[in-house]
C-alpha positions in Angstrom: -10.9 93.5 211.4 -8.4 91.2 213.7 -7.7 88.3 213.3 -9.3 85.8 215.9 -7.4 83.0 215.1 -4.5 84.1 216.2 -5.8 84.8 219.9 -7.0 81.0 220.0 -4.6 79.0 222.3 -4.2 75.5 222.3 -5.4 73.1 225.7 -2.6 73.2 228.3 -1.3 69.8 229.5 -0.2 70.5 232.9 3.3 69.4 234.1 3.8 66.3 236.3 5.1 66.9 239.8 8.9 65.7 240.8 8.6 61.5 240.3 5.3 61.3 238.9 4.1 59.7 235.9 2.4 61.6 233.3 -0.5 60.5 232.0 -0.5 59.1 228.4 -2.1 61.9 226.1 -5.3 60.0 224.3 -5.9 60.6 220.9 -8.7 62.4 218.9 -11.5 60.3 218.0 -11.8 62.0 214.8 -8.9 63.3 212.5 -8.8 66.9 212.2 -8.8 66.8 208.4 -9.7 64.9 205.5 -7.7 61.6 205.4 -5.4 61.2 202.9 -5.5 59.5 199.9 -4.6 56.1 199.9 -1.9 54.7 197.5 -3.0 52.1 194.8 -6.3 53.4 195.2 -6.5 55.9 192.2 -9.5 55.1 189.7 -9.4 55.2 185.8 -12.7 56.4 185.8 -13.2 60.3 186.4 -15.2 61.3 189.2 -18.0 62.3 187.2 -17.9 58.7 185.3 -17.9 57.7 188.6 -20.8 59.0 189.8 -22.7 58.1 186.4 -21.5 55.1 187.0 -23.0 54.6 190.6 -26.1 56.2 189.5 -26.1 52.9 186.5 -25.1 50.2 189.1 -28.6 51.7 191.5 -31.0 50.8 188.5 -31.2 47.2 189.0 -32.8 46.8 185.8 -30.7 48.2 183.9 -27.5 46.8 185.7 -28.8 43.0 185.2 -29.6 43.4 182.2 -26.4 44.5 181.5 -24.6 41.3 183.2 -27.6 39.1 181.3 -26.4 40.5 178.0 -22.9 40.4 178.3 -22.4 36.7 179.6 -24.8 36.1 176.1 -22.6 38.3 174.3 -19.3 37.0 175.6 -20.7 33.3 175.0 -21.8 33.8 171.3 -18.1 35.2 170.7 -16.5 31.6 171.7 -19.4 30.3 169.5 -17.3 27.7 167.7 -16.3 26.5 171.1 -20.1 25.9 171.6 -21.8 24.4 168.4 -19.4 23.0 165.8 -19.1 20.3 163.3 -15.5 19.6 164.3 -14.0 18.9 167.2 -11.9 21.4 170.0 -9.2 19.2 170.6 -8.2 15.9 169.3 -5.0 13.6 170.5 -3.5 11.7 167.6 -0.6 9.7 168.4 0.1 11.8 171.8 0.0 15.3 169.3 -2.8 17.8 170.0 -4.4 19.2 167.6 -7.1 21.8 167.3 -9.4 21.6 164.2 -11.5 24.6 164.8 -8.7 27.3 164.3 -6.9 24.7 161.4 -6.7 22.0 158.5 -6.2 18.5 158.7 -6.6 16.3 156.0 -7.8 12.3 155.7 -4.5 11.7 155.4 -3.2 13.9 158.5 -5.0 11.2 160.6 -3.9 8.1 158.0 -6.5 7.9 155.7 -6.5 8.3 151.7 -7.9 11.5 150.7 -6.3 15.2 150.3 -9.9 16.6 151.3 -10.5 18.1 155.0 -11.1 15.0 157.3 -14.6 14.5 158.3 -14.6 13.9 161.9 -18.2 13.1 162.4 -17.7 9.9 159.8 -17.1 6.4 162.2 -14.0 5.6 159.8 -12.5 8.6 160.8 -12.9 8.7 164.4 -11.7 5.0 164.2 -8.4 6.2 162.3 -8.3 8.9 165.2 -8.9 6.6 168.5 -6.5 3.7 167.2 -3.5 6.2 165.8 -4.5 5.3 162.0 -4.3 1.7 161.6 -5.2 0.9 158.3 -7.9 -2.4 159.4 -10.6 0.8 160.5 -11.6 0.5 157.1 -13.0 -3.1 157.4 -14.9 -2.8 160.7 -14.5 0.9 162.0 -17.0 0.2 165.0 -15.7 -3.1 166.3 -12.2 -1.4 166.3 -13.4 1.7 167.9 -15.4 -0.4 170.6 -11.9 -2.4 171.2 -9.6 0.7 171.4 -11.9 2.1 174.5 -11.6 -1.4 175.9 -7.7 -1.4 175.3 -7.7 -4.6 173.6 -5.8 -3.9 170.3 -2.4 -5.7 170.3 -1.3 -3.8 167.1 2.6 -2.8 168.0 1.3 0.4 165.3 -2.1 1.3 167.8 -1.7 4.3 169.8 -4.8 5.1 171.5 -6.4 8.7 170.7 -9.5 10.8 171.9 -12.0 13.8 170.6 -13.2 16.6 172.6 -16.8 17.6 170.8 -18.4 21.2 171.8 -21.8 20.9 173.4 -23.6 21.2 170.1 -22.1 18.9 167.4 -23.2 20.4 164.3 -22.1 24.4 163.2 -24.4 26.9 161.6 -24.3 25.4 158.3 -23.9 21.7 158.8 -26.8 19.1 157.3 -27.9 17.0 160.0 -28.6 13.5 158.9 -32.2 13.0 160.8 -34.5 11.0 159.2 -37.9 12.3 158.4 -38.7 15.6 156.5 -37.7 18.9 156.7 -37.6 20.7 159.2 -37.6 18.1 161.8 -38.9 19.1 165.7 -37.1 19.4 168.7 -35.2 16.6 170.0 -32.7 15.2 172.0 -30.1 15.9 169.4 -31.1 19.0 168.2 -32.8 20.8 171.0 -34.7 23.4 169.0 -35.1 20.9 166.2 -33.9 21.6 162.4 -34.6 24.4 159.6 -36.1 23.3 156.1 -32.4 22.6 154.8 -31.8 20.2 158.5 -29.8 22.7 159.5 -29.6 22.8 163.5 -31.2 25.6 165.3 -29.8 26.0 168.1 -26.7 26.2 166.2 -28.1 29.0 163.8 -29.7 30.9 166.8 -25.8 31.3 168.8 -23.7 31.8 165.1 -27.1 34.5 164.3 -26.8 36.0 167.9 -23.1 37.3 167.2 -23.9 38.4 163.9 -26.5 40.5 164.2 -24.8 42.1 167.5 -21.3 42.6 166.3 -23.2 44.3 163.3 -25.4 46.5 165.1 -22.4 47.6 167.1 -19.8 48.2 164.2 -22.6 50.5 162.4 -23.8 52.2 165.3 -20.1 53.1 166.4 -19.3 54.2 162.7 -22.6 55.9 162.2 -22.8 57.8 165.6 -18.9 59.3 164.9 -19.8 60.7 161.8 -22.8 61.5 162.7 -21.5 63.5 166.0 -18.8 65.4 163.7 -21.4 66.5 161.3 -23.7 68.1 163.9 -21.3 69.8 165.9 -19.7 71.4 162.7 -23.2 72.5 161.6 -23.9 74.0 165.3 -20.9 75.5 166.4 -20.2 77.2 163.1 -24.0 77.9 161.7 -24.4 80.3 158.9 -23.4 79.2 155.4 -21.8 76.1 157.0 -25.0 75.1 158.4 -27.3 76.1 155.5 -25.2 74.3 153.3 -24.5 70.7 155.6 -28.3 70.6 156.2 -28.8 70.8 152.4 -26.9 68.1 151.5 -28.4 65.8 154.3 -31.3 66.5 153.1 -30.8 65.8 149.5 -28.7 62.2 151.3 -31.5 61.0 153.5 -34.2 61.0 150.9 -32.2 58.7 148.7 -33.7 55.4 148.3 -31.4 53.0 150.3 -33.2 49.6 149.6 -32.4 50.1 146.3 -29.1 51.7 146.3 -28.4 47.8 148.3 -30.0 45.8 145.6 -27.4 47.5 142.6 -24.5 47.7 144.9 -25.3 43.5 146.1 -26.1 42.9 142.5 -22.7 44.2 141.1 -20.5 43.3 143.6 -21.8 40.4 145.2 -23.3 39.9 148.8 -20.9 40.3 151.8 -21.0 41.1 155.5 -18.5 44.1 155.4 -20.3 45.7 152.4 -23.5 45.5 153.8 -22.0 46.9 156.9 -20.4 50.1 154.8 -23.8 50.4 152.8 -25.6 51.0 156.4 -23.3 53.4 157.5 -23.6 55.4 154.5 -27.0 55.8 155.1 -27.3 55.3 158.9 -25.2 58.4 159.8 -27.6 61.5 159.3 -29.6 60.3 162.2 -27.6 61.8 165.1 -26.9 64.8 163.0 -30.3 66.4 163.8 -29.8 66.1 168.0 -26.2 66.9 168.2 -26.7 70.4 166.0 -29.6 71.5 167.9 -27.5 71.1 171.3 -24.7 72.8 169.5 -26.8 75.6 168.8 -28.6 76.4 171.6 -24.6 75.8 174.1 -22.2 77.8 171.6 -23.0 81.0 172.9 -22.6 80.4 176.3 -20.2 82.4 178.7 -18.3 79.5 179.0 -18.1 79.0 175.4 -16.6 82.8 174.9 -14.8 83.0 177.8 -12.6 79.9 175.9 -12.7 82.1 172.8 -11.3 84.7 174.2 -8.4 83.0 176.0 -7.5 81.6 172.2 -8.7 77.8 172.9 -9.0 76.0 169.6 -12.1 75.4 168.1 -11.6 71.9 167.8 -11.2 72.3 171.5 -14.4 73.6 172.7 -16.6 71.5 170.3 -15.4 68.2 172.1 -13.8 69.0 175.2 -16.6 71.5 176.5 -19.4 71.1 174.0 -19.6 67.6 173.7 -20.1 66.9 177.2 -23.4 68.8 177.4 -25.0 67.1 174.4 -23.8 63.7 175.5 -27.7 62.9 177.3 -29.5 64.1 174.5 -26.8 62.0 171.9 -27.0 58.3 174.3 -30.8 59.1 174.4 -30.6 58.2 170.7 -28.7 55.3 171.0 -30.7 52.6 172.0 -33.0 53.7 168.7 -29.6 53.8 166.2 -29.0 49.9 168.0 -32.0 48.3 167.6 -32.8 49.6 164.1 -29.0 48.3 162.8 -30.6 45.0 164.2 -33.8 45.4 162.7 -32.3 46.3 158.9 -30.4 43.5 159.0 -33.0 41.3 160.0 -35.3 43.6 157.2 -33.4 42.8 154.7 -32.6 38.8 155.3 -36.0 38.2 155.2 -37.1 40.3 152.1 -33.9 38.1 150.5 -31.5 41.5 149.7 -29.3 40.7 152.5 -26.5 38.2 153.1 -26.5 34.9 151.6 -28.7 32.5 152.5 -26.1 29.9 153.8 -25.1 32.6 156.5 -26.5 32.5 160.2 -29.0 35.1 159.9 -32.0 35.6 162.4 -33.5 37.5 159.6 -33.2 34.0 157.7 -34.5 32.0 160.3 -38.1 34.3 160.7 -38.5 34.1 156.5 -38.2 30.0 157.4 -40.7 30.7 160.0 -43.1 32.5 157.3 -42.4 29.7 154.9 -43.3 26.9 157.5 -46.5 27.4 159.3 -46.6 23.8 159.8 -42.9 23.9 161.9 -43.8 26.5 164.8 -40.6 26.2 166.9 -39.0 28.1 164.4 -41.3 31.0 164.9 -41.4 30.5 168.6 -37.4 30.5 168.2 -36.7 33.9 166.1 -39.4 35.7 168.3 -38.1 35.0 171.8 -35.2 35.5 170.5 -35.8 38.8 168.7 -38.2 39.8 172.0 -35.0 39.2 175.0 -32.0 40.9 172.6 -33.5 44.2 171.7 -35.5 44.2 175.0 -31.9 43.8 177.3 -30.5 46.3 174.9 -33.3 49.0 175.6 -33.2 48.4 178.9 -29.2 48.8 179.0 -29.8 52.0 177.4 -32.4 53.4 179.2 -30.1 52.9 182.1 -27.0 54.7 181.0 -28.9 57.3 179.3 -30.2 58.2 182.7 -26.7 57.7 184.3 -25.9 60.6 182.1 -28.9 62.6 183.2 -28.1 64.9 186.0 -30.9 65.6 186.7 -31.7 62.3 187.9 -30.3 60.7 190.9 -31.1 56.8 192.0 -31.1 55.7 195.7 
């Protein structure tokens, strides 16, 4: 066959005459190529993560709940910046301080005791405004009142300020209203008090960050070892299998509750212990999924053609297996999230989780149960409850469908 590119012949421009001009040449209106890639414009993301991620950003309601979550997420993280019983910043004669992050005595501020300075007390805000004159013990108020006014002539006074958060009272702080426990909503505490006159609002943010930072830490921990297991039972099957699937099933039928109860009893209650206890038990739920994808994708083409070039096996299971089972795995997710939540929860208010005194929304619906008579705090732990675990199935409904790709969003 010849070759009929060589015969084309490119547009002939014909000379100019002897003093003429020649006409300017105009350029294409499109290039003749694809344009080149433009520097500082490379992306971290791959272009299939790209695309997934596209395909996220086009389901609106997945995407907004997304941004909903994470400003409530990121705000419950700076929670002592929000609701605490000591203040952000205080200015003591002209030194900053910052009691949140550490200790200052009575006696950092002028006063007479060793113990941690109670900055909600009048005589200590007096010893912090006037720079620790001693007369804030006779008449704290009347000194505080002339401090703002700037009408102390003590050579000693040195005038000083507080910065509060919004929310003056942390998760565990006794709020001195009068009347019985709990109190209702008010102007001070906006989602009124618990049965101990402990602030709601405060319990609600502290609780928020607690049960997501522990439904995260398990699921991450849980879903790794879960993935390993099931791809080692699926890529290798035979005895390997048999004998992994044996042994889960011996694992899952042990009873958890009570293995908690001993292990609390002996040991004592504690976040990280509970959090190790619910890995040990959380993992063999992935296990099922990932070994059925593992199965039915290791005897692929693709999968022996990587044999047979002498790839490792370590390399196919997660560089070229993995990928495949990822919808089927993030399709599990959103179940593996909101059940970390709901143990926790589970166990606060059957009284086998963490202690009492800790910020628990588990806590908080056992006070509801307990207090038919106070129903913002059942109002409280269910919209609460209902807008967490309904952003984070939307969240995951989204990305598992980013993953799908089958599915394409215009």
């Amino acid at each position: 066959m010849t070759d009929t590119r060589s015969n084309i012949q490119p547009p002939l421009i014909p000379e100019p005459m002897p003093g003429q001009v020649p006409a300017p040449v105009e350029p294409l209106s499109e290039p003749l190529g694809p344009p080149a890639p433009m520097a500082g414009r490379r992306s971290w993301l791959s272009p299939l993560n790209q695309r997934r991620w596209r395909n996220f950003r086009r389901n609106g309601r997945a995407f907004w709940s997304l941004v909903i979550f994470g400003v409530l997420f990121i705000l419950s993280l700076f929670a002592e910046f929000l609701a605490n019983d000591r203040p952000i910043l205080v200015s003591y004669r002209g030194e900053l301080r910052m009691p949140i992050f550490s200790f200052y005595s009575e006696r950092s501020y002028g006063g007479d005791f060793p113990s941690e300075a109670a900055y909600t007390d009048v005589e200590v805000r007096c010893l912090i405004e006037t720079g620790g004159l001693v007369d804030c013990i006779d008449d704290p108020d009347g000194f505080i009142e002339a401090a703002r006014a700037g009408t102390i002539e003590d050579p000693e006074f040195q005038k000083g300020w507080m910065l509060w958060p919004p929310i003056p009272y942390s998760f565990d702080t006794i709020v001195d209203v009068r009347g019985v426990a709990p109190s209702p909503p008010d102007g001070t505490n906006w989602l009124g008090t618990d049965d101990t006159k402990r602030d709601v609002v405060a319990r609600v943010i502290y609780g928020f960050r607690l049960s997501i930072l522990f439904a995260l830490i398990v699921t991450a921990a849980a879903s790794l070892v879960g993935i390993v297991a099931g791809a080692v039972q699926g890529y290798f099957g035979g005895w390997t299998d048999l004998m992994l699937q044996r042994f889960i099933e011996i694992w899952s039928g042990t009873p958890s509750l009570y293995v908690i109860i001993i292990v609390f009893a002996i040991l004592g209650r504690s976040f990280w212990l509970l959090v190790g206890l619910t890995i040990l038990f959380g993992w063999p739920a992935l296990v099922g999924v990932v070994r059925a994808e593992f199965l039915r994708a290791r005897n692929f083409e693709y999968v022996r053609a990587a044999r047979a070039l002498g790839v490792s096996n370590a390399t196919i299971m997660f560089r070229h297996l993995l990928p495949n089972a990822m919808v089927a795995t993030v399709t599990m997710l959103p179940f593996l999230v909101t059940g970390a939540i709901g143990t926790l929860a589970s166990l606060d208010f059957l009284g086998y989780g963490l202690p009492s005194s800790a910020p628990s929304l588990g806590e908080l619906s056992l006070q509801a149960k307990q207090n038919l008579q106070a129903p913002w705090l059942a109002f409280t732990a269910f919209f609460t409850f209902a807008i967490m675990l309904t952003l984070l199935v939307f969240i995951f409904e989204g990305v598992r469908d980013a993953f799908d790709p089958r599915k394409t969003f215009r």
